[in-house]
Backbone bond lengths (Angstrom), bond angles and torsions (degrees), N, CA, C in turn:
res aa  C-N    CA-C-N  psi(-1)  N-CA   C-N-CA  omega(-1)  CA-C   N-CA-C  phi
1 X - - - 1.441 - - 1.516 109.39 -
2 X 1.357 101.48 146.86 1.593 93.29 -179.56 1.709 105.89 -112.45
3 X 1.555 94.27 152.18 1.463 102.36 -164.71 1.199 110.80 -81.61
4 X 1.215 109.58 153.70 1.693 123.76 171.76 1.783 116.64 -82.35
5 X 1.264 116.45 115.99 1.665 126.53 174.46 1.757 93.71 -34.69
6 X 1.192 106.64 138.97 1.886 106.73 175.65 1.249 81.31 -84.07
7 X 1.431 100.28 155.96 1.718 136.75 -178.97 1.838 103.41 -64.93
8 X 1.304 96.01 122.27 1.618 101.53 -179.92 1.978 114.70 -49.24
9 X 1.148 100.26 135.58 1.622 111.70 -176.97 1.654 110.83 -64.55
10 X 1.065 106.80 141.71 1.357 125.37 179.13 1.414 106.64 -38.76
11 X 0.887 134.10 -68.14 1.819 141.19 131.63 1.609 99.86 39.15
12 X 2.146 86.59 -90.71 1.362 97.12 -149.31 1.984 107.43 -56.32
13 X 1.601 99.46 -38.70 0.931 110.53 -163.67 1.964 123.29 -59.23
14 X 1.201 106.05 5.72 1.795 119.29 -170.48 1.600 81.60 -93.26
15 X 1.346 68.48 137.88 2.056 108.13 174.84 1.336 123.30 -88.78
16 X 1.833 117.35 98.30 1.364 101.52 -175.97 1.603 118.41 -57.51
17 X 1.469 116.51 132.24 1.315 111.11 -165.34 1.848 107.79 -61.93
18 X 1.635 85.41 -46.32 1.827 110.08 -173.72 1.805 99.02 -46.93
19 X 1.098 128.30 -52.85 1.447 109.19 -166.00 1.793 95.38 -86.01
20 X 1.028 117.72 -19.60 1.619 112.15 173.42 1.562 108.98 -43.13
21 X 1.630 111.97 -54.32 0.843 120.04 -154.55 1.528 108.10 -106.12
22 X 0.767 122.64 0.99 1.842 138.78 156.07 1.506 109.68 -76.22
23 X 1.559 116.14 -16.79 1.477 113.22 165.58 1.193 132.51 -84.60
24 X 1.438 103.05 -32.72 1.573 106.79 158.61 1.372 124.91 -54.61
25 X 1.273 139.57 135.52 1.800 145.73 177.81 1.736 85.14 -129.30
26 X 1.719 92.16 130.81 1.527 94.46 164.07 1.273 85.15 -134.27
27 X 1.672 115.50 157.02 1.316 112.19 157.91 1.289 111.48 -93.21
28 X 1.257 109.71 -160.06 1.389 130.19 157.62 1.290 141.96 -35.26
29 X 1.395 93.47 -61.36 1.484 109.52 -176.21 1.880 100.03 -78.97
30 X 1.336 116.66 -29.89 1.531 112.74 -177.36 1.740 102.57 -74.60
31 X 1.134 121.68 -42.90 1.563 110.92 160.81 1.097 121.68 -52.27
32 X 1.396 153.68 -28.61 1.334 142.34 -154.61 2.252 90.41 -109.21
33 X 1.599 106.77 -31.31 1.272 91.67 172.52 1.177 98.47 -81.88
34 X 1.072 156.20 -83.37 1.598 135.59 -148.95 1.508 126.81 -57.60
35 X 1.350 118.96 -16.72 1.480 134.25 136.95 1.339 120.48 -44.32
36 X 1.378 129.25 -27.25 1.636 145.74 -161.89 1.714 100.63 -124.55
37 X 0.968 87.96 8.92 1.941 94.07 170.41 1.551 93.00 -145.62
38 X 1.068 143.92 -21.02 1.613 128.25 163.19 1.739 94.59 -70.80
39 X 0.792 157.99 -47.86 1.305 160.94 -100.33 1.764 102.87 -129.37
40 X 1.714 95.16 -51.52 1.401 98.17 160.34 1.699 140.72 -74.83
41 X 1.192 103.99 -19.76 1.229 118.30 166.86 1.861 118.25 -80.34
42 X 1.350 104.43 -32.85 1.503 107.99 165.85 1.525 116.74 -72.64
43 X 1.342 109.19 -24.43 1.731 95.90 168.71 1.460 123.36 -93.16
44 X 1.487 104.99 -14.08 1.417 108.93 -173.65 1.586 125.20 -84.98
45 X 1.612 95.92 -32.96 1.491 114.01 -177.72 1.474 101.91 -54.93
46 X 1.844 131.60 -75.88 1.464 119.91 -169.49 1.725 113.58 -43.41
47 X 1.598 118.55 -23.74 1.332 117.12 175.90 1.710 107.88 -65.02
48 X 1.029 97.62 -51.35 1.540 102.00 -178.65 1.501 108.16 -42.27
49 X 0.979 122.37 -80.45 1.597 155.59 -160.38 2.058 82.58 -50.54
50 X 1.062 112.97 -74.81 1.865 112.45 175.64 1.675 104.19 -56.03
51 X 1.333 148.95 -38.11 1.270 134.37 175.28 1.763 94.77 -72.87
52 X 1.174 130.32 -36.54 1.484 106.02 173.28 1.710 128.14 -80.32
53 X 1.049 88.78 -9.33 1.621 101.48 179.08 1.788 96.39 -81.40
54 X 1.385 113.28 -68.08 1.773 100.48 171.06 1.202 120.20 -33.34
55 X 1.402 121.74 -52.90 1.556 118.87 -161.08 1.710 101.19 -71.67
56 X 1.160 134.42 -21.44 1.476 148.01 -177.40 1.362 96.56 -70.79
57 X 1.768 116.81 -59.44 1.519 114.76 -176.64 1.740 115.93 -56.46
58 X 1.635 108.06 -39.70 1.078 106.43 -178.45 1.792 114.91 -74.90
59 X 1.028 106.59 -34.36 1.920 89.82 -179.61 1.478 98.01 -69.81
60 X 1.435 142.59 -30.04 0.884 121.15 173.57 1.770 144.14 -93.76
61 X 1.701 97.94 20.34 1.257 119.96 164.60 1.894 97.11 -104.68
62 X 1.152 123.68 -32.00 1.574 101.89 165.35 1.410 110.62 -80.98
63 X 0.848 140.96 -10.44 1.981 125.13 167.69 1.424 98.23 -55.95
64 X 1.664 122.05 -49.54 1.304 154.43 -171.85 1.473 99.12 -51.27
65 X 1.086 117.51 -57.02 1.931 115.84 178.61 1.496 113.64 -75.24
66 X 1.313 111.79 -38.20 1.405 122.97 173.68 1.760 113.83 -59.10
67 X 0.998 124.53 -36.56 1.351 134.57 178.48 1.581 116.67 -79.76
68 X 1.453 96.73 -39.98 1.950 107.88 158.40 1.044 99.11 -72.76
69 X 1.386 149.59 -34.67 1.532 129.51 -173.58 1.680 95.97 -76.83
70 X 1.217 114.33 -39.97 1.845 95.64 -169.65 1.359 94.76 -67.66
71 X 1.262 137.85 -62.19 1.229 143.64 -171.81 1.744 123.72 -28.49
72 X 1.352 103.06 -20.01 1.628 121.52 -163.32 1.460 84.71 -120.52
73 X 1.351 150.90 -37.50 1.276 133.63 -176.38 1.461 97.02 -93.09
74 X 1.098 150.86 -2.58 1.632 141.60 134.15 1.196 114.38 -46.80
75 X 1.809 121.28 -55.15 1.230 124.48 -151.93 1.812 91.89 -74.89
76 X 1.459 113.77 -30.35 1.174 97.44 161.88 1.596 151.35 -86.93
77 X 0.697 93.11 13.12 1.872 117.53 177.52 1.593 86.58 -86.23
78 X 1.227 131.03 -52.79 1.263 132.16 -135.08 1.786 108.83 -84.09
79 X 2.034 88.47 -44.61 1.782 99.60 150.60 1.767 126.87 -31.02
80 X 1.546 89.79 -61.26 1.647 103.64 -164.13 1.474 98.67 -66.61
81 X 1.299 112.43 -35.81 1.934 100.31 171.78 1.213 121.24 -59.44
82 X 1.349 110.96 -43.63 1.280 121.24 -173.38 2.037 111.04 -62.27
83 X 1.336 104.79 -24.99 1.558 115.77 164.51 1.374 110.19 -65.06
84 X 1.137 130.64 -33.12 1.522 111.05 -174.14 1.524 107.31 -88.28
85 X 1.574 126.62 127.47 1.259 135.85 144.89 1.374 133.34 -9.38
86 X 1.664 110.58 -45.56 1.979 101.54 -170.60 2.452 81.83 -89.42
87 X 0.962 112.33 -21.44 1.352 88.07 -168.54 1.597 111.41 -78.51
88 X 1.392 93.71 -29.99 1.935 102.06 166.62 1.616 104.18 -50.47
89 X 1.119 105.56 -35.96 1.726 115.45 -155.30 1.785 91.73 -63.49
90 X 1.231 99.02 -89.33 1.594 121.03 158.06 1.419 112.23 -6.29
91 X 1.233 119.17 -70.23 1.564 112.62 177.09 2.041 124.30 -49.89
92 X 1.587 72.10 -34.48 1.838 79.13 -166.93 1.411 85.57 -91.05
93 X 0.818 150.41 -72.88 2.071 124.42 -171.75 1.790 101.51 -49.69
94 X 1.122 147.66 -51.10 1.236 131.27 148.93 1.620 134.62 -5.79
95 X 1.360 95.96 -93.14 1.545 107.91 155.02 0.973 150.89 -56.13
96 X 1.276 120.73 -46.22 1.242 136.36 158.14 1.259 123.36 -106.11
97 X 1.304 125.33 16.94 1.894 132.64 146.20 2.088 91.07 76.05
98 X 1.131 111.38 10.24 1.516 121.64 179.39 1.731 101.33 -47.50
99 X 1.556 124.77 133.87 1.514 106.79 167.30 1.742 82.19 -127.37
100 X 1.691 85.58 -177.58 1.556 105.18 165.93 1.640 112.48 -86.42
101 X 1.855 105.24 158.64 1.232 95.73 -177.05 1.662 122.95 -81.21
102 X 1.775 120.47 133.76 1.409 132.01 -164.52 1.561 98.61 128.72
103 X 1.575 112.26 -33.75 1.711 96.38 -163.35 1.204 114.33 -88.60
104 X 1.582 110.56 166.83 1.742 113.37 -171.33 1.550 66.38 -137.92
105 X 2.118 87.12 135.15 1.573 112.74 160.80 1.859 84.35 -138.99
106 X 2.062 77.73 135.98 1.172 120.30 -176.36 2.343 97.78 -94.33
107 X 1.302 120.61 156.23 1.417 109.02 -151.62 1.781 76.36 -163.92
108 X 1.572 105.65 95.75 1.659 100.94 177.84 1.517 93.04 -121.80
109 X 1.635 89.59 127.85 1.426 92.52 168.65 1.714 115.03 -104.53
110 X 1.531 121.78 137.02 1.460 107.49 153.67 1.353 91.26 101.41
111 X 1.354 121.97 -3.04 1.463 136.73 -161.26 2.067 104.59 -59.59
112 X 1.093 119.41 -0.09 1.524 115.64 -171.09 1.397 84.15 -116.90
113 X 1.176 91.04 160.78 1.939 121.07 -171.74 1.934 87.95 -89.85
114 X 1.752 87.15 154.52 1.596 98.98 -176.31 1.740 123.18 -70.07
115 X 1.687 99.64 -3.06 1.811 100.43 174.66 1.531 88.51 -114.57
116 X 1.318 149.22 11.41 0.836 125.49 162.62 1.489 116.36 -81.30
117 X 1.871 125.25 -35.45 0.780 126.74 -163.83 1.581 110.98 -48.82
118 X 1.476 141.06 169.96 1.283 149.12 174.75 1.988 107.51 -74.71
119 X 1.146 95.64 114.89 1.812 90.47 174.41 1.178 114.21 -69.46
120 X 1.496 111.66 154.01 1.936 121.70 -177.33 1.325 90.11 -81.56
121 X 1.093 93.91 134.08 1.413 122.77 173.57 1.557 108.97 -78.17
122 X 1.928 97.03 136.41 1.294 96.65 179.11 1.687 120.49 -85.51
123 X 1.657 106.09 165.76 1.385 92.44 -170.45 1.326 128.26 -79.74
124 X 1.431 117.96 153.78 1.531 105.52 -164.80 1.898 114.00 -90.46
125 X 1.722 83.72 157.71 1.436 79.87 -150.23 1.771 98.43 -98.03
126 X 1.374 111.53 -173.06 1.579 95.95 -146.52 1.467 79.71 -117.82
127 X 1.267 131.41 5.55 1.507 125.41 -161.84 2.029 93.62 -128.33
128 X 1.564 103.21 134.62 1.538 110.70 175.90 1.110 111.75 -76.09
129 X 1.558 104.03 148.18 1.178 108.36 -170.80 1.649 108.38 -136.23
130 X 1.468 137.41 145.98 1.628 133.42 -139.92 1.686 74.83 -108.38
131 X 1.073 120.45 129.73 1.982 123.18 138.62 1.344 114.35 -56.73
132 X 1.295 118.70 134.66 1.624 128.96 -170.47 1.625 88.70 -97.68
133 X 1.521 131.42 17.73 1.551 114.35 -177.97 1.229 92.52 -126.38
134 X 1.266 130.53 130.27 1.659 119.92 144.18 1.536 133.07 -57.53
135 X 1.250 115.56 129.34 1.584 119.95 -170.03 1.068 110.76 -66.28
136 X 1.156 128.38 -17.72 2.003 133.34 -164.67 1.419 104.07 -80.54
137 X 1.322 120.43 -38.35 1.956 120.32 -169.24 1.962 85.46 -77.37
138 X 1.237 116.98 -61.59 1.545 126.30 -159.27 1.793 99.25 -58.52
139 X 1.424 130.13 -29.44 1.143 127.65 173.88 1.449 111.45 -65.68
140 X 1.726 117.62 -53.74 1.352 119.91 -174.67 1.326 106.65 -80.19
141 X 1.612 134.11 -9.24 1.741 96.31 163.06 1.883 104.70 -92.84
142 X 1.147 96.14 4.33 1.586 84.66 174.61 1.523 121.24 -65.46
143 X 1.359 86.06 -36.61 1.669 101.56 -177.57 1.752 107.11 -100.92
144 X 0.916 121.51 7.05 1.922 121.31 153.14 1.011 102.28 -84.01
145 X 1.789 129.48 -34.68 1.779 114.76 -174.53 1.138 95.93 -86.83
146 X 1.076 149.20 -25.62 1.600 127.43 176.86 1.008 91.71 -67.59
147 X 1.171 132.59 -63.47 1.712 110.77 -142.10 1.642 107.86 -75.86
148 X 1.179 89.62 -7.81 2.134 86.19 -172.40 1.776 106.39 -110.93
149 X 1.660 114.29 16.99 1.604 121.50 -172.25 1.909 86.23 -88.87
150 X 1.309 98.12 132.24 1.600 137.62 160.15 1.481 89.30 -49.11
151 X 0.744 124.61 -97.63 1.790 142.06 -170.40 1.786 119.07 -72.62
152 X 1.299 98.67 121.29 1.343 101.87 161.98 1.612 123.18 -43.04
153 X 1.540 104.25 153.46 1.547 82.55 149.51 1.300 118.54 -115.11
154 X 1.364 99.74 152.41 2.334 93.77 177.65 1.460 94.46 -72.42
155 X 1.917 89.63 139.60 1.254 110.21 156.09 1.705 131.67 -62.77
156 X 1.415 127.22 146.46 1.250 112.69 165.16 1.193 126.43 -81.60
């Protein structure tokens, strides 16, 4: 087999900078343009960077008016309700338990038994968890006892 030359040393391989740069010829006129494009790019860039920063402030002072405009066409809907009579009415027996004169309002507090009340819910947990039941059998006898229950049930 014939051998392979070992790979030139780190050494050989460095670039005299001096004749690198003894190869380049610029004239005149290529110095004064690339001087005139360094020059232009240094004044233009902070413009850039501030015309994009305005246009950022401005879409986000119109979201800003747009959100006061919904905000003011709510507040007015809310006026014009407040003009009609039975909704004035409504609020003040609401709120302030106000009746007309003849009526008796009854005001029970606490009125449900202590297992009726709704239990606090526990907190939810951040990790999934598999059901050991399949939903498909528990759906279809739900719907065999309705359809085969003697008795309605009352609605609430």
């Amino acid at each position: 087999m014939a051998r392979r030359p070992a790979s030139p040393s780190a050494s050989s391989r460095t670039v005299d900078v001096r004749e690198w740069a003894s190869g380049i010829r610029l004239s005149a006129f290529s110095v004064i343009m690339l001087s005139l494009v360094v020059l232009g790019a240094w004044v233009l860039v902070p413009t850039l960077g501030t015309y994009i920063e305005q246009r950022q402030q401005i879409a986000a002072l119109e979201q800003s008016v747009q959100l006061s405009k919904e905000e003011i066409a709510d507040l007015e809907l809310e006026q014009q309700r407040w003009e009609d009579p039975a909704f004035i009415t409504t609020q003040a027996r609401e709120r302030l338990y106000y009746v007309k004169p003849g009526e008796v309002v009854y005001l029970i507090d606490n009125d449900l038994d202590a297992a009726d009340l709704p239990r606090e819910q526990q907190p939810v947990s951040a990790e999934l968890e598999e059901s050991a039941s399949d939903w498909m059998p528990h759906l279809l006898r739900t719907l065999a006892g309705a359809g085969l229950a003697q008795t309605a049930a009352e609605g609430g």
